[in-house]
C-alpha positions as CSV (number, residue, x, y, z in Angstrom):
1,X,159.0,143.8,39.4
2,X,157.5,141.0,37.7
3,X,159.7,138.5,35.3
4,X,159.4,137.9,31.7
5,X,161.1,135.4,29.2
6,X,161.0,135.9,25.2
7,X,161.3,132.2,24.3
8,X,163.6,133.3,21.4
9,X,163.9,129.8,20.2
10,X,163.3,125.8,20.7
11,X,166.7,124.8,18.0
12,X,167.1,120.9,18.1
13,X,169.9,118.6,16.0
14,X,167.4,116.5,13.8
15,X,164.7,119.0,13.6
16,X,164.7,121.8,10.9
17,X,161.3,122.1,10.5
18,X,160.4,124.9,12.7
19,X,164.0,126.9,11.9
20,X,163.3,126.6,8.9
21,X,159.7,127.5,8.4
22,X,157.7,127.0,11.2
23,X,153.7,127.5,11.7
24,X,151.8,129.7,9.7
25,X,150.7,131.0,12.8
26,X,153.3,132.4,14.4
27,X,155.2,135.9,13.4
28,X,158.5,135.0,13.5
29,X,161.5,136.9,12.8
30,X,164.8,135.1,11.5
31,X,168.2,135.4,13.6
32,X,171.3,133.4,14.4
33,X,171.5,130.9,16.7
34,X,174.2,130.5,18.9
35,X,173.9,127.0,18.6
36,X,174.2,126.7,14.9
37,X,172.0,127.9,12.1
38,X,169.0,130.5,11.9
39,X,166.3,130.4,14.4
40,X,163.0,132.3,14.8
41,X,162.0,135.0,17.5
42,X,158.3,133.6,17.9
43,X,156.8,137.1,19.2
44,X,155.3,134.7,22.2
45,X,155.7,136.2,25.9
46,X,155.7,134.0,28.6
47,X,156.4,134.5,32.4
48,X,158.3,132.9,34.6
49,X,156.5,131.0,37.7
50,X,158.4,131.4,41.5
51,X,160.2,127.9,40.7
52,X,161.8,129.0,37.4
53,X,159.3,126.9,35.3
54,X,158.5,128.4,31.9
55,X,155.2,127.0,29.5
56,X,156.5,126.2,25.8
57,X,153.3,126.0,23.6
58,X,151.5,123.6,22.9
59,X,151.6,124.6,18.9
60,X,155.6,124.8,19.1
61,X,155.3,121.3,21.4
62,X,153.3,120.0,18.8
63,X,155.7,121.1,15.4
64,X,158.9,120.5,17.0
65,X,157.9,117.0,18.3
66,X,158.3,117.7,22.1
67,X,157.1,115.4,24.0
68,X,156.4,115.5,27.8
69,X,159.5,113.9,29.5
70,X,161.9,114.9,26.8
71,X,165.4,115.7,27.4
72,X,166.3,119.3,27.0
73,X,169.8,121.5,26.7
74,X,169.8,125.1,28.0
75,X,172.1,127.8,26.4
76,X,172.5,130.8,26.8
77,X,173.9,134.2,24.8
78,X,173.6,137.3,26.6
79,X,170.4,138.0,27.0
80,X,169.1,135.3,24.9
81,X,167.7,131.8,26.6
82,X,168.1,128.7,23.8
83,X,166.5,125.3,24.4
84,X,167.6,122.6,22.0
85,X,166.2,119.3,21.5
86,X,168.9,116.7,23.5
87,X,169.8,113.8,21.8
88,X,171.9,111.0,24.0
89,X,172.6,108.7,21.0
90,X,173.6,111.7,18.7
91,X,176.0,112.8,21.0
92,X,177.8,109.6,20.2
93,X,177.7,110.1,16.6
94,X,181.1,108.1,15.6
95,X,179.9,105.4,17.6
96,X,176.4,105.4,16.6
97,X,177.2,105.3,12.8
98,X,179.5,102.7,13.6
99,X,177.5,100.4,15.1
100,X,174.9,101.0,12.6
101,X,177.2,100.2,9.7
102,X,178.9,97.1,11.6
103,X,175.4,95.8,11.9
104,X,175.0,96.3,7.7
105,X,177.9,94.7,7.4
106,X,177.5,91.5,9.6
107,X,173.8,90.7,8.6
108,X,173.9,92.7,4.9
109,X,170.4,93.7,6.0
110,X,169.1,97.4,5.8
111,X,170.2,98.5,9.3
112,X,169.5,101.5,10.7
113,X,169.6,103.8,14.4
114,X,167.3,106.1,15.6
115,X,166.7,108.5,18.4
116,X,163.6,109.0,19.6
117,X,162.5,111.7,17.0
118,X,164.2,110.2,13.5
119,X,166.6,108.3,11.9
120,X,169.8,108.9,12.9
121,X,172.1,106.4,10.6
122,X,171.3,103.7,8.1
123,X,173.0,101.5,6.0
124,X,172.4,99.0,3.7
125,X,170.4,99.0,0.3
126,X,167.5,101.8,0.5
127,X,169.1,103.6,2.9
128,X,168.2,106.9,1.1
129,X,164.8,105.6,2.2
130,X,165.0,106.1,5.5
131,X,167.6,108.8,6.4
132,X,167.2,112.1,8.3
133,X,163.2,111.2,8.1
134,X,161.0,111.4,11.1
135,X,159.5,108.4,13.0
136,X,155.9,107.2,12.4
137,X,153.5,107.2,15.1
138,X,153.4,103.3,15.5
139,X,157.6,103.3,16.1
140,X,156.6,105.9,18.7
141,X,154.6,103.5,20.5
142,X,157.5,100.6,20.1
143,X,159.8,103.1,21.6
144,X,157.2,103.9,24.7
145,X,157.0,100.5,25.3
146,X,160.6,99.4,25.8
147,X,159.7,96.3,23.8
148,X,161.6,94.8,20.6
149,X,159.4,93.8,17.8
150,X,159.9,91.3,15.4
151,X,157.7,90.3,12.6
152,X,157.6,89.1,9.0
153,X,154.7,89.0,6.4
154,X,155.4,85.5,5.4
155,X,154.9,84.5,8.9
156,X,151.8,86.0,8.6
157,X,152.4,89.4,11.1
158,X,152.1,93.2,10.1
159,X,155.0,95.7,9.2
160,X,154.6,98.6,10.9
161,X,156.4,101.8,9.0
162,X,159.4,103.3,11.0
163,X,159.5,106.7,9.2
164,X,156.0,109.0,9.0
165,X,156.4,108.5,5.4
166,X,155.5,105.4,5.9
167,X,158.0,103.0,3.4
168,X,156.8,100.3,1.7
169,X,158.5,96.7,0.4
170,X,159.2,95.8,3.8
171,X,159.2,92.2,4.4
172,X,160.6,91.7,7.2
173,X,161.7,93.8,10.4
174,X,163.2,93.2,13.8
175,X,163.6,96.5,15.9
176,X,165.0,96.4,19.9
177,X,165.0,99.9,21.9
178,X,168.2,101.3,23.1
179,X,167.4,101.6,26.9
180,X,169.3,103.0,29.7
181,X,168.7,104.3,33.5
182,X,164.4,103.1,32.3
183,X,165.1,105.8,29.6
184,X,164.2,105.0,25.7
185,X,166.5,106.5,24.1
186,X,166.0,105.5,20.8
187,X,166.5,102.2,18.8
188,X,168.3,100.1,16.4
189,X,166.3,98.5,13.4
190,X,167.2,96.1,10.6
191,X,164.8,95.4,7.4
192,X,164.7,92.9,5.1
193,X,162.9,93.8,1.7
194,X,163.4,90.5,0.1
195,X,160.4,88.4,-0.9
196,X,159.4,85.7,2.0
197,X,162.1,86.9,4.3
198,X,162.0,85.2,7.9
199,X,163.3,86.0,11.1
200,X,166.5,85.2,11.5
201,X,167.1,84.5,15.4
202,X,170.4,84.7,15.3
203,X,170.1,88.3,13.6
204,X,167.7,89.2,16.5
205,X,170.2,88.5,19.1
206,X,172.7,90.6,16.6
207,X,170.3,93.8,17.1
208,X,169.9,93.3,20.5
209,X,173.8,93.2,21.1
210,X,174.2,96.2,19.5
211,X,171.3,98.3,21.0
212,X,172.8,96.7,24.4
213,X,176.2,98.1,23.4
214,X,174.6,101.7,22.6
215,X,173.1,102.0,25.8
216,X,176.5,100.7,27.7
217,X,177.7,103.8,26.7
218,X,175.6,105.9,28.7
219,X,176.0,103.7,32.0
């Protein structure tokens, strides 16, 4: 007898999009997830291969921002399979959001910490800015490349935006990946909006602490 699973529903922490109205493509049917909130039956079949390996597709990949190496949770609820989105530095939460806010209040920049889908926590003057949104593709890259990156425009080099709606008035950023085991988990970030801002070296070895003491955790 051959094997099928009803991929009920792909539920993540930072994500609502697809929960909460998904593709116009797919027929989906609102019920409760076990793991919190609605989620969508998708109507999508797929079957099960003789290891256990199950295709998600590439349009529900593509809205929920699942990326090929990405971390997942399985639950289950009778005869319901849940995958959710996992999140290392958001299962830290109080000590995320603290280390966020310490870092606000020891350089009284715009500080902020990010997994590797959004923004997480800021602080800081224009924080409104930059909470719960989504990262831009270029903070992608900065996060695939396990590099910090420091620049200011009166030093002549090139913002990049952190959030896909792509802020403006930066100045001045300095951004250092929270890496552990050679996994990017996400980041810490502090902006400067103030006119001729500079890097601070001193600040740059403040971020880097703290993304250093994010990923201790998970060591």
């Amino acid at each position: 007898m051959h094997t099928f699973l009803s991929v009920y529903a792909i539920c993540y922490r930072t994500q609502k999009r697809f929960c909460d109205g998904g593709s116009p493509h797919i027929n989906a049917e609102t019920k409760h997830c076990a793991t919190g909130g609605n989620m969508k039956a998708t109507g999508i079949v797929r079957r099960i291969d003789e290891l256990g390996r199950v295709v998600i597709p590439k349009e529900i990949r593509r809205t929920l921002r699942i990326k090929e190496g990405d971390p997942l949770e399985i639950f289950t609820d009778r005869d319901e399979l849940m995958l959710k989105k996992y999140s290392p530095i958001a299962t830290i939460e109080r000590f995320s959001e603290a280390a966020a806010k310490s870092l606000n209040d020891l350089s009284g920049k715009l500080s902020v910490v990010c997994d590797t889908d959004g923004i997480l926590y800021a602080f800081g003057e224009g924080k409104k800015e930059f909470s719960g949104k989504t990262l831009s593709d270029e903070m992608d890259k900065i996060l695939k490349s396990r590099k910090s990156y420091a620049a200011s425009r009166a030093e002549g080099s090139d913002m990049i935006p952190i959030t896909s709606n792509r802020e403006e008035g930066v100045t001045a950023q300095i951004i250092v990946p929270v890496v552990s085991g050679g996994d990017c988990l996400g980041a810490v970030a502090v902006l400067d909006k103030e006119e001729n801002a500079k890097i601070d070296r001193n600040l740059v070895n403040l971020v880097r602490l703290t993304a250093e003491i994010l990923a201790n955790q998970f060591e």
